[in-house]
N, C-alpha and C positions, 0 to 999 in steps of 0.2 A: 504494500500500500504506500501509496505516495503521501509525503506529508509537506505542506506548504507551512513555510518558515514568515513565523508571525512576522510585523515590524519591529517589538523587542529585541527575538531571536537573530534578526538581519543585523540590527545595529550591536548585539554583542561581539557578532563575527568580526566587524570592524574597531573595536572596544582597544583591543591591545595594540592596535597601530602609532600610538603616540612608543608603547614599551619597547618597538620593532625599530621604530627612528631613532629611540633614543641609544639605543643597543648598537645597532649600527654606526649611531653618529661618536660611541664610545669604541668601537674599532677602528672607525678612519682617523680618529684623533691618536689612538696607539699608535697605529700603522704610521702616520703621518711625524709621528714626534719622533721615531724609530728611525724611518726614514730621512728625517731632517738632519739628525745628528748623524745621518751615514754622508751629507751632500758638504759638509765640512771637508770631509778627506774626497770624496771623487766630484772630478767634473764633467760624467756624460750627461748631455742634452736631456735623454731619453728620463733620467730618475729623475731629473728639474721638471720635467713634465709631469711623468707622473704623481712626481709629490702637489707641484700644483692642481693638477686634476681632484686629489683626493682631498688638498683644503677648501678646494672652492665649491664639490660636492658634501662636505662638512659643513660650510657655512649655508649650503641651501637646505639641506636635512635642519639645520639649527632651525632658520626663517621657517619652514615647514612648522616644525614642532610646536615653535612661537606661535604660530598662523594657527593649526589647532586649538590651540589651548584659549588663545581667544577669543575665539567661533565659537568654544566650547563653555566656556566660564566667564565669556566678558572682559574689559577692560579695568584693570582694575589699576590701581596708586600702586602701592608695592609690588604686582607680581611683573608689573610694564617697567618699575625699576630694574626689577630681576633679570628682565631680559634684557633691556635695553645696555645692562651691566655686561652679559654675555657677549653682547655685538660688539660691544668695543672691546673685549679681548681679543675677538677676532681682527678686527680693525686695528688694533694695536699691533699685532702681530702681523701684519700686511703692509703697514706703516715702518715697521722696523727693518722687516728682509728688504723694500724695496730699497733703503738708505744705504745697504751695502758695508756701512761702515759699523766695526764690531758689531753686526747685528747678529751672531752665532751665538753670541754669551747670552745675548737678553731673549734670547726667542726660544731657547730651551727652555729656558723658564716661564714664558708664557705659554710652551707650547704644553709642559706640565699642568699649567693653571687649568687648560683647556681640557685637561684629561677629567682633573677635578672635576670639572664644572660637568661635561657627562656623567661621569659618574655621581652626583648629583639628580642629573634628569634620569638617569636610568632611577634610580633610589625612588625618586617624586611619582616618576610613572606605572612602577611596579603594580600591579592590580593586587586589591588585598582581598 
């Protein structure tokens, strides 16, 4: 027997997609900090790319996440600080590599902050 999937049941399926971005967006941020600190010692084209590939599909996963949450629960004072906090790590860190200048010292370290800060959304997203 066939069963047709209430509206509830439909919108549970989709329910854990904020947990799926946030999980994701905490691998390409490893991968990515992993990566960074490999692009100190080599200079092929090819890992400049893919590392850039993987922060700029980082930062759309973030915008993603952000964009649910406030489709989801509204705009609110604090939690648009929170995020608004998040982007400018990002943007920090985009701000630094392009300068060139000692920017290896300080972007591991932001690029650490960034790990935090998924792990974080993974934490907040967790379904209880």
């Amino acid at each position: 027997m066939l069963q047709i999937l209430s509206l509830f049941d439909f919108f549970s399926i989709f329910s854990n997609i904020p947990t799926i971005l946030a999980s994701i967006g905490l691998i390409l941020a490893t991968s990515s900090f992993i990566s960074g600190l490999q692009l100190v010692r080599a200079a092929s084209v090819m890992e400049r790319k893919i590392h850039r590939f993987n922060g700029f599909t980082n930062l759309t996963l973030y915008i993603a996440l952000a964009s649910l949450a406030f489709a989801h629960n509204g705009v609110h004072f604090w939690p648009f600080i929170g995020w608004i906090s998040g982007l400018s790590l990002f943007l920090l860190k985009i701000t630094i590599v392009r300068q060139r200048r000692r920017a290896y010292k300080y972007v591991s370290w932001v690029g650490g902050t960034l790990i935090l800060m998924w792990l974080f959304l993974v934490y907040i997203h967790i379904p209880v």
